[in-house]
N, C-alpha and C positions, 0 to 999 in steps of 0.2 A: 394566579398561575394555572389553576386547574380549567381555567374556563377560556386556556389560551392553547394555541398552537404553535409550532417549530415549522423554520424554514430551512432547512439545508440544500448547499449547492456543491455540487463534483466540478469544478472548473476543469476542461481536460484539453489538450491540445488542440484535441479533432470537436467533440463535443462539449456542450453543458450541461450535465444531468441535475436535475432539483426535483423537492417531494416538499411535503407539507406533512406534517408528523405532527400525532399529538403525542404528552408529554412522558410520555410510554413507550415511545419508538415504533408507534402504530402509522404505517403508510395509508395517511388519507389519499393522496392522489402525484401520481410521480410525472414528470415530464421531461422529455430533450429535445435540446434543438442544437446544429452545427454552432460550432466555437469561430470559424470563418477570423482566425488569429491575423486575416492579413489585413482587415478593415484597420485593426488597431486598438490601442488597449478604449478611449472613448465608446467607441462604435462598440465593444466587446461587453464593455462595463452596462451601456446601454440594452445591450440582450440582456444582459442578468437582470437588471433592474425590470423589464417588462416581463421576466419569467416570475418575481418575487410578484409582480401587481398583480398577475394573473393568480398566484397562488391563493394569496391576500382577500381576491376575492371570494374564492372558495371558501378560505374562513370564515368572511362574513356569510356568506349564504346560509352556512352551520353556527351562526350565531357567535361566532369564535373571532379570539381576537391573537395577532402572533405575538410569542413576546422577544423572536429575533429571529438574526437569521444569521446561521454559520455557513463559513466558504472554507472548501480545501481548495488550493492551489497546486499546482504541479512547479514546486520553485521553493525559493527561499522568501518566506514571510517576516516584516519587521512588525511584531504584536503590540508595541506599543502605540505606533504610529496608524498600522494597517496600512501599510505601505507591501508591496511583491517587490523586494531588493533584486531577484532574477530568476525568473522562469522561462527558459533554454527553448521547447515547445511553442512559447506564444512570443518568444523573439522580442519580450519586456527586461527592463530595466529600470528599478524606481516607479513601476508605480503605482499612485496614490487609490490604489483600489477602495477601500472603505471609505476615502473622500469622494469618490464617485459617488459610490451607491447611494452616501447620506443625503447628498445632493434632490437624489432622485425619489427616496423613501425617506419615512419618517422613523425604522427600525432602526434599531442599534443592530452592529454586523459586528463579526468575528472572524478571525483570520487565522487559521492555520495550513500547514504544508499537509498534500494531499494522503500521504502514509502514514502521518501521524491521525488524521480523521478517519482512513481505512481503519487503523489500530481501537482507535474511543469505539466506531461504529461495529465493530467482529465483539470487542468488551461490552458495550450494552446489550445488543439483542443479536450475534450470532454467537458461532463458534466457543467466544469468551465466555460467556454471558454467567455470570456470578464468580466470576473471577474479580481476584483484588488486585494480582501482580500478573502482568500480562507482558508478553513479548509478542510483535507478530512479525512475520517474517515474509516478503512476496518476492516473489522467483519469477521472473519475467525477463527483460531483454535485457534488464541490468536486477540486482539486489535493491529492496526497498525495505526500512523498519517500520516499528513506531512502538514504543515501551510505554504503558500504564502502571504504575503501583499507588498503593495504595487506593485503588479507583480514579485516579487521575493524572491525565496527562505529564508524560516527562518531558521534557526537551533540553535538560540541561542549563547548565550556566548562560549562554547565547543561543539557544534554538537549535545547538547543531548536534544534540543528544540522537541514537536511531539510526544513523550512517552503519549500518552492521552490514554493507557490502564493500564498507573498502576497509575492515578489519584483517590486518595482513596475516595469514593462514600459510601460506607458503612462500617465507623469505627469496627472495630471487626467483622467486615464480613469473609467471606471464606477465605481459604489461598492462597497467589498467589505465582508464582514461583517466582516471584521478591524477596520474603521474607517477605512482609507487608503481610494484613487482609484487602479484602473490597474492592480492585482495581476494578475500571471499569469490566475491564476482566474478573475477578473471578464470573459476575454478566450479563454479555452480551454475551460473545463471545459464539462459535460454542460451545465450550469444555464445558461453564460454561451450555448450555440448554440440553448438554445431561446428567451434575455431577445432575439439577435441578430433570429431569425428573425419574432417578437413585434413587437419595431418595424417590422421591413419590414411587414408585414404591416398595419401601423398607418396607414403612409406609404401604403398601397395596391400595395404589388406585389403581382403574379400571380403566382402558386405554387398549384402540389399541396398544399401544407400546407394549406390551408384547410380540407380532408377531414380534418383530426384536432382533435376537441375538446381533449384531454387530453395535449397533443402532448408530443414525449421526443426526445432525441437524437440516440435508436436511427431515429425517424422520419426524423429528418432527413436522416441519413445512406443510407436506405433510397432517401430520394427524391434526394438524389442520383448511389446507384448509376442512379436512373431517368432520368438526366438533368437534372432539375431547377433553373434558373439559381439560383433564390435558396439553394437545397439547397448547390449545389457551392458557392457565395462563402463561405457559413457555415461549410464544411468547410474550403475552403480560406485564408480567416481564420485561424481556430481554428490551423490548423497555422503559418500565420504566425508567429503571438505565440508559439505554443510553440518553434517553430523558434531565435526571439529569445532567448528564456529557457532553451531549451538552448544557444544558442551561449556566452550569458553562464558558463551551467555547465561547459562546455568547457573556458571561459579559465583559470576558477579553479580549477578542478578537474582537471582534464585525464586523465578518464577515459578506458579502454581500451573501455568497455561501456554505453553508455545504453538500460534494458531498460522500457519503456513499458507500463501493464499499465492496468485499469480498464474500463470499460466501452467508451468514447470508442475506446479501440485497437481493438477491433473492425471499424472501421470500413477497416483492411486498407489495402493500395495508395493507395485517397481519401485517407490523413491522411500515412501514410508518405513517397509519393514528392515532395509539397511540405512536408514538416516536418523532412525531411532537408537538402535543397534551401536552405531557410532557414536551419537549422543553419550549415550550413557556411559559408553567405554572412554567418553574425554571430560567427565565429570567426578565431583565428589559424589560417592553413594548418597547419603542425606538428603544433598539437593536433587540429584537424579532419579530417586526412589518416589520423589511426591508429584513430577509433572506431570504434565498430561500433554502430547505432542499430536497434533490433531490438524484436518485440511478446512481450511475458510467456508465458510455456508451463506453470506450474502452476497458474493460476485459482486455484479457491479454497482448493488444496492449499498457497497461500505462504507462509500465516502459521502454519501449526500446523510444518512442514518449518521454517520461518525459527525458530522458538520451542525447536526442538528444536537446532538449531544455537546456538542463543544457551546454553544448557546446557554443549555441549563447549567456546565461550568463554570461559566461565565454570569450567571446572573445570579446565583445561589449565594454568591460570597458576599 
């Protein structure tokens, strides 16, 4: 094992991000190339596979040999099989992703859903990193989880453990695409502070937002670093409901570590110093006295790092 290497791969919509990592979460050499989801899952499995031979080579150049290689996917993964049951982005259904690859390499592969490899990779070498109980949380155009305890991976009874944006926070709340009222999501995420900002706006408040046709969350947040009253409520709503939905996480969970990643964190001290605030005031003291609530530090280095660690999970036992 020590004289081998790690493959990890970000399968993503748009792109496929992969690295070659030695057994340490050290990025020997990282690559991407476009996901082109309309070729088809063959043609798509076939870039992954020439992005692994090309890594592969690299190892041997450094005298290294891999001893797998992990995929997050943007979907629901079947881990026994290595089957993508559905990945909404690459317009699949069923399919037999790790009977591709095998076909095409002689590694053994791993398959897991892309927030849950965000979550392994923030717990090995970012954000997490010497955490045992980990929660992460990514705030982007929808709510994304992934929970670690005891050092490894959760997912629950069927995979479907980490769904902490359609956690219902506010009964008869907005609609979510999930089909419920009041999700997380519909209440936090990027989508929910521009639907927020959109009715004010409806109602007639004054705001700076009026100057963006195409408005985004990033905007919103911009204009409340500028003061902005409707800007700040939106922001600090948002941290609200998340605040809620992490205190609920806390009870149940009683992580050491809540690591906050997506676009949304960006948004620094504005989201942090009332979502923390909130946190605590929807938890038990105990639990809420020991975490540590903190913003993500590998971008978009998390999932192919988290993929590569899902490999050493995998071959250790």
């Amino acid at each position: 094992m020590h004289d081998e290497f790690l493959i990890g791969i970000d399968l993503g919509g748009t792109n496929i991000k992969g690295a070659l990592l030695d057994i340490n979460g050290g990025i020997i050499e990282k690559k991407e190339i476009p996901t082109l989801a309309n070729t088809g899952p063959e043609a798509v499995a076939g870039r992954i596979a020439g992005m692994i031979t090309e890594l592969e080579i690299t190892a041997r150049e450094r005298s290294k040999g891999v001893t797998g290689v992990g995929i997050g996917v943007p979907g629901q993964p079947e881990r026994s099989t290595g089957d993508v049951i559905f990945a909404p982005n690459l317009y699949w259904r069923n399919v037999p992703l790790v009977k591709y690859l095998r076909r095409k390499t002689a590694l053994p592969v791993f398959l897991e859903n892309d927030a849950n490899v965000a979550a392994l990779g923030e717990q090995w070498r970012g954000a997490g990193q010497g955490s045992a109980n980990m929660v992460m949380v990514t705030i982007g155009t929808g709510i994304g989880g992934g929970i670690v305890l005891d050092g490894c991976l959760y997912t629950g009874a069927n995979g479907a453990a980490g769904e902490l944006g359609h956690t219902v926070i506010e009964p008869g709340g907005p609609q979510c695409s999930c089909g419920r009222r009041g999700c997380l999501e519909t209440l936090t995420s990027a989508t929910a502070m521009v639907r927020m900002a959109r009715e004010a706006m409806d109602r007639g408040v004054i705001t700076e937002l009026f100057r963006e046709e195409n408005l985004e969350a990033r905007d919103i947040i911009m204009a409340a670093r500028a003061g902005d009253r409707l800007a700040l409520e939106i922001v600090e709503k948002a941290a609200y409901y998340l605040g809620i939905g992490l205190g609920n996480i806390i009870n149940i969970l009683n992580p050491d570590t809540i690591v906050i990643g997506g676009g949304v964190s960006r948004a620094g001290e504005l989201l942090f110093e009332p979502l923390c605030r909130a946190a605590r005031e929807n938890c038990l003291e105990s639990a809420g006295s020991i975490v540590r609530i903190v913003p993500a530090q590998l971008g978009n280095d998390a999932g192919f790092v988290g993929a590569a660690q899902l490999v050493l999970q995998n071959t250790k036992r």
